[in-house]
C-alpha positions as CSV (number, residue, x, y, z in Angstrom):
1,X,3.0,4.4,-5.3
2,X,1.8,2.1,-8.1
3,X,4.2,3.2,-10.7
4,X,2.3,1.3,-13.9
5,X,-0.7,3.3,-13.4
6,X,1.4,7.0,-12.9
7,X,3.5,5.8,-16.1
8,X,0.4,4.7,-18.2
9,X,-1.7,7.6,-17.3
10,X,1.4,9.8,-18.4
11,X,1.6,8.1,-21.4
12,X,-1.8,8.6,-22.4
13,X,-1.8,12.1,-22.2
14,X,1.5,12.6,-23.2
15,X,0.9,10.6,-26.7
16,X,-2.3,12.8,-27.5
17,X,-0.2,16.0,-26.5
18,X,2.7,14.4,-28.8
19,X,0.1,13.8,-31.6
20,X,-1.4,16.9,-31.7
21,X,1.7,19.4,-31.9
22,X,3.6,17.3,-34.3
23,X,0.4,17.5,-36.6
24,X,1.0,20.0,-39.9
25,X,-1.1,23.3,-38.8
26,X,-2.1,22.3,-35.5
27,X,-2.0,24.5,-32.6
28,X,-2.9,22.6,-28.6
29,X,-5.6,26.1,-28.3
30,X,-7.7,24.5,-31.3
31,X,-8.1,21.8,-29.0
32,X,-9.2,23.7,-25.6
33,X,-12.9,24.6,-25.2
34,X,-14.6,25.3,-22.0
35,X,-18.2,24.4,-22.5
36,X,-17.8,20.9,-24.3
37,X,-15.3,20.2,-21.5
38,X,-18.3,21.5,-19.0
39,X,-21.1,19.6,-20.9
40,X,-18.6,16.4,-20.9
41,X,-17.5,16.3,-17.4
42,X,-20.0,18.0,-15.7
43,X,-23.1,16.1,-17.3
44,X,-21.2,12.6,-16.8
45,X,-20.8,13.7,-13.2
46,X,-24.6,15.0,-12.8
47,X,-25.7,11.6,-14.7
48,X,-23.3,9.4,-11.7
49,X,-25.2,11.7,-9.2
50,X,-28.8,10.6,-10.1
51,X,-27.7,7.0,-10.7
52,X,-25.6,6.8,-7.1
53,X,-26.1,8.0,-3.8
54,X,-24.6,11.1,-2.3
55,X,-22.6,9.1,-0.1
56,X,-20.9,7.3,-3.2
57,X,-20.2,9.8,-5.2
58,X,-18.2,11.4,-2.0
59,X,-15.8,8.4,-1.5
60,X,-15.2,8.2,-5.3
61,X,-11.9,10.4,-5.1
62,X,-10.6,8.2,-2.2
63,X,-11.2,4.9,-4.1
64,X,-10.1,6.8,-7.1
65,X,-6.6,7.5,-4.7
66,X,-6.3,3.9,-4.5
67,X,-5.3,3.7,-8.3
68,X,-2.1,5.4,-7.4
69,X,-1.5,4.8,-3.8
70,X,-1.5,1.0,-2.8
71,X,0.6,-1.8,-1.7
72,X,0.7,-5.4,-3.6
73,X,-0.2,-7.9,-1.1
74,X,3.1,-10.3,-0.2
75,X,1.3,-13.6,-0.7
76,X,4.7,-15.5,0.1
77,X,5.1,-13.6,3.5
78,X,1.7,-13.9,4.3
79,X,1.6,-17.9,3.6
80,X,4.6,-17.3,6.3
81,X,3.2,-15.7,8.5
82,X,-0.1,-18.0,8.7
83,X,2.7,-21.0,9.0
84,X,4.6,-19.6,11.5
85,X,1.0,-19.6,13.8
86,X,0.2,-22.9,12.7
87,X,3.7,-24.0,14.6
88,X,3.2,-22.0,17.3
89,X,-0.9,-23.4,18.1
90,X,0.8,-27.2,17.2
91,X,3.8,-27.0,19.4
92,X,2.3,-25.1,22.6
93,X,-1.8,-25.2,21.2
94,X,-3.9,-22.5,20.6
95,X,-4.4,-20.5,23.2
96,X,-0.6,-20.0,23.0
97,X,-1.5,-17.8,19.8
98,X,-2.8,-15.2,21.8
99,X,0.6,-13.7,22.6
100,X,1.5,-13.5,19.2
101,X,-1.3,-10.9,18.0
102,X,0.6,-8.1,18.9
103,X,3.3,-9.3,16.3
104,X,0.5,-9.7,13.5
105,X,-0.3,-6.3,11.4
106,X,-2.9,-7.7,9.2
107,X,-6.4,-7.4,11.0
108,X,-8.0,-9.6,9.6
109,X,-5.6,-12.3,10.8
110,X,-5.9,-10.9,14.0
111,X,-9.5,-11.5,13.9
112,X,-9.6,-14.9,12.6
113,X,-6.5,-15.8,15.8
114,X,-8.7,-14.1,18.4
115,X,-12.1,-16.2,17.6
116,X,-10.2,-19.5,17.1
117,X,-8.1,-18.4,20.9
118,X,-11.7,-18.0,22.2
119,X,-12.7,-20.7,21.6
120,X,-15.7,-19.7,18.7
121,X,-16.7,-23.1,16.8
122,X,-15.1,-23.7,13.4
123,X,-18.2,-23.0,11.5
124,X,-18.5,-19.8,13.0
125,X,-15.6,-18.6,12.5
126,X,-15.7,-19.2,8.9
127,X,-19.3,-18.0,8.7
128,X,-17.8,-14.6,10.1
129,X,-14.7,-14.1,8.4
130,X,-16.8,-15.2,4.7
131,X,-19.0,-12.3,6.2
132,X,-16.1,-9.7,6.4
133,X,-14.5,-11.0,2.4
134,X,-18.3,-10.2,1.3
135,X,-18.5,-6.9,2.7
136,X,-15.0,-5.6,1.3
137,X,-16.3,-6.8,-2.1
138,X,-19.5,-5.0,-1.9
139,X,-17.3,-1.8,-1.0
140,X,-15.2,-2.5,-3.8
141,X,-17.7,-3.4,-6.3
142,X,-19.7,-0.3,-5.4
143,X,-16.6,1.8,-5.5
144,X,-15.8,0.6,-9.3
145,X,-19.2,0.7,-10.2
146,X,-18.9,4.6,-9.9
147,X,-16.0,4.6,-11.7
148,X,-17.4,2.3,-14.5
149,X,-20.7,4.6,-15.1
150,X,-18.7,7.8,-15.5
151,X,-16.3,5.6,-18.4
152,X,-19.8,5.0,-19.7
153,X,-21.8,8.5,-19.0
154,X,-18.4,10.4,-20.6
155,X,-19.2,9.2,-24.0
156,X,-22.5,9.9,-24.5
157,X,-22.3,13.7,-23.2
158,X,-19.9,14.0,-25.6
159,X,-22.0,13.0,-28.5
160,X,-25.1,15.2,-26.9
161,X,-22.8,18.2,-27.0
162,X,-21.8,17.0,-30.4
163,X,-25.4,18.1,-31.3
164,X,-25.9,20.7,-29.5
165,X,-22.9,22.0,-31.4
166,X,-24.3,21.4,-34.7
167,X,-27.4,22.7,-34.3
168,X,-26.3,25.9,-32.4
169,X,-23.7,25.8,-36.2
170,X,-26.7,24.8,-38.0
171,X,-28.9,27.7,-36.9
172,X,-26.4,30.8,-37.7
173,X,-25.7,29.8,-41.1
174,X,-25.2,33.5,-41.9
175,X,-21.8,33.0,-42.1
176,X,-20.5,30.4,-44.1
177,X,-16.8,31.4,-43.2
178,X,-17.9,30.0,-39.3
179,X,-19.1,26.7,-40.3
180,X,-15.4,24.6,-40.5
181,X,-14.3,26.5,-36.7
182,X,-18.1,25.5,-35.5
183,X,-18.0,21.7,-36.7
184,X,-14.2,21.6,-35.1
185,X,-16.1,22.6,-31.3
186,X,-18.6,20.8,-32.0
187,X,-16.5,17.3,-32.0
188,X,-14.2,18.7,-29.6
189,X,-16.7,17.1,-27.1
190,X,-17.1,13.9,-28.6
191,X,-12.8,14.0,-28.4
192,X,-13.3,14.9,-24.4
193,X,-15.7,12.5,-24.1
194,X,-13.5,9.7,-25.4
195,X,-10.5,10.8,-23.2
196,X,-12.1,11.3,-20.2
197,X,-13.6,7.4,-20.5
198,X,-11.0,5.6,-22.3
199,X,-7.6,7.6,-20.5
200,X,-9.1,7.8,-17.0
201,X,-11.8,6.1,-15.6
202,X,-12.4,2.9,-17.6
203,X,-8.7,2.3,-17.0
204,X,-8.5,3.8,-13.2
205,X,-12.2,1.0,-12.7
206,X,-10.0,-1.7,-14.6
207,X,-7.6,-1.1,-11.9
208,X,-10.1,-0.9,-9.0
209,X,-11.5,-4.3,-9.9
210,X,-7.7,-5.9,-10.3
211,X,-6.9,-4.5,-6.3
212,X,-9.9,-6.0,-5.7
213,X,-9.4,-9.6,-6.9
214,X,-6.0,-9.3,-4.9
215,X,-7.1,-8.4,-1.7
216,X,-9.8,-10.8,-1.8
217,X,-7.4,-13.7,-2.5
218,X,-4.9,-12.3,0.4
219,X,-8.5,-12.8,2.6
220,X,-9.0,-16.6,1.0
221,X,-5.6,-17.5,2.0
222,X,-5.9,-15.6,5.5
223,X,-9.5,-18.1,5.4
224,X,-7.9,-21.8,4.6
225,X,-4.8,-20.9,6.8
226,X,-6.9,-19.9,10.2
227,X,-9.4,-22.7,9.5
228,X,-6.4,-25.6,9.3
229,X,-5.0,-23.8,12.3
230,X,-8.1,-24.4,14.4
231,X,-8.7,-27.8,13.3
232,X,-4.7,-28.7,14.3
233,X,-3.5,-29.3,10.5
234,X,0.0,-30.0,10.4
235,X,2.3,-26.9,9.9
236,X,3.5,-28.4,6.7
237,X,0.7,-29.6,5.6
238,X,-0.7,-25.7,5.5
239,X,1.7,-24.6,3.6
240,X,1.2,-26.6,0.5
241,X,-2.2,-25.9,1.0
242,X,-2.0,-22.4,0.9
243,X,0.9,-22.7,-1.9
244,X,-2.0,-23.1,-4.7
245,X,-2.9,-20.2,-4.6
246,X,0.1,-19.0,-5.6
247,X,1.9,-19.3,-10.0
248,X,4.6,-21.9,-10.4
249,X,7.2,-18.5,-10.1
250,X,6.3,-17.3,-6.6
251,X,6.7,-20.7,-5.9
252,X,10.2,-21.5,-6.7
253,X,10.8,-18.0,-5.0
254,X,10.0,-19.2,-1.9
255,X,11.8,-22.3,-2.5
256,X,14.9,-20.2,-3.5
257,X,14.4,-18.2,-0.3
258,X,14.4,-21.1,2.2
């Protein structure tokens, strides 16, 4: 569970509710009206639909899951991990490695120790595994891009219902009593169409695209470590390699941890 996104989502909504019932002479109904939220939600939705395919738009909710569901990737242990091979190929070579898979839970290690095992030519396996960190970007980036165009379709459904409410108010002027509760549901989905963009999914692609930069620089490190492996680096040597990637802090962790 990622806890910052549960707590900042919370707070969001919880601030508006806040601001709303402590206001003089408001009541939470004034603020609750079907159609603009249907002309908000709905037409960002049917705008994503026309700009993505089917397919897309289906697997928004799982990447949408992601936001709240997902596990930091452990640089330090990985870097570990990676070292831990690199001792194993240098003290009884490479092929050696091969009984060690079954101890490795990141598949994309596994991949990288099974092509280097086999005997695949360095620039191969690079070529390959380069192949794989380009494909899970072009998942991710189509994933946020969904996510991005509804932040940006919200918005403007808003305003259009905006004017549909004023000229709906516009046309029945009849009643002069109706025009202040006509203009209030009539920016009602302007409101909706701020909250559903700026509280949810301008925030939940912000996230997207922050998961993304970490797994692919879990996959870079993965990269440099199998490459230095297969060209018989030494184990030490690989480590301060891969310890770039990483801030000064993780770094005196791991120093504290040895």
């Amino acid at each position: 569970m990622d806890i910052a996104s549960v707590v900042g989502l919370l707070a969001a909504i919880g601030l508006i509710l806040v601001a709303i019932l402590i206001a003089p002479g408001s009541s939470l109904m004034a603020f609750v009206d079907v159609p603009s939220l249907l002309v908000v939600c709905g037409g960002a939705l049917a705008a994503c639909m026309i700009a993505f395919p089917l397919k897309s738009m289906l697997g928004m909710p799982m990447s949408l899951k992601v936001v709240f569901l997902n596990k930091a990737t452990d640089y330090g242990a990985l870097i570990k991990q990676i070292v831990s091979l690199a001792e194993t190929a240098r003290r009884d070579g490479l092929l050696a490695l091969e009984n060690r898979i079954s101890e490795i839970d990141n598949p994309f290690i596994i991949t990288g120790i099974q092509m280097a095992v086999d005997g695949t030519r360095p620039d191969a396996i690079e070529d390959i595994m380069r192949t794989e960190m380009d494909a899970v970007a072009t998942r991710h980036r189509d994933a946020k891009a969904v996510s991005d165009q509804m932040g940006r379709f919200a918005p403007a459904y808003g305003m259009i219902g905006t004017l549909l409410g004023l000229i709906i108010m516009l046309g029945n002027m009849s009643d002069p009593s109706s025009i202040g509760s006509g203009m209030a549901v009539a920016l009602l989905t302007t409101l909706y169409g701020a909250i559903v963009s700026n509280v949810f999914f301008l925030p939940f692609s912000e996230k997207l695209g922050f998961l993304n930069k970490q797994e692919l620089l879990g996959m870079e490190i993965v990269i440099r470590g199998i490459m230095a492996i297969q060209s018989g680096e030494n184990p030490r040597v690989i480590e301060q390699k891969l310890r770039t990637f990483l801030p000064p802090s993780v770094r005196a962790k791991l120093d504290a941890d040895k």
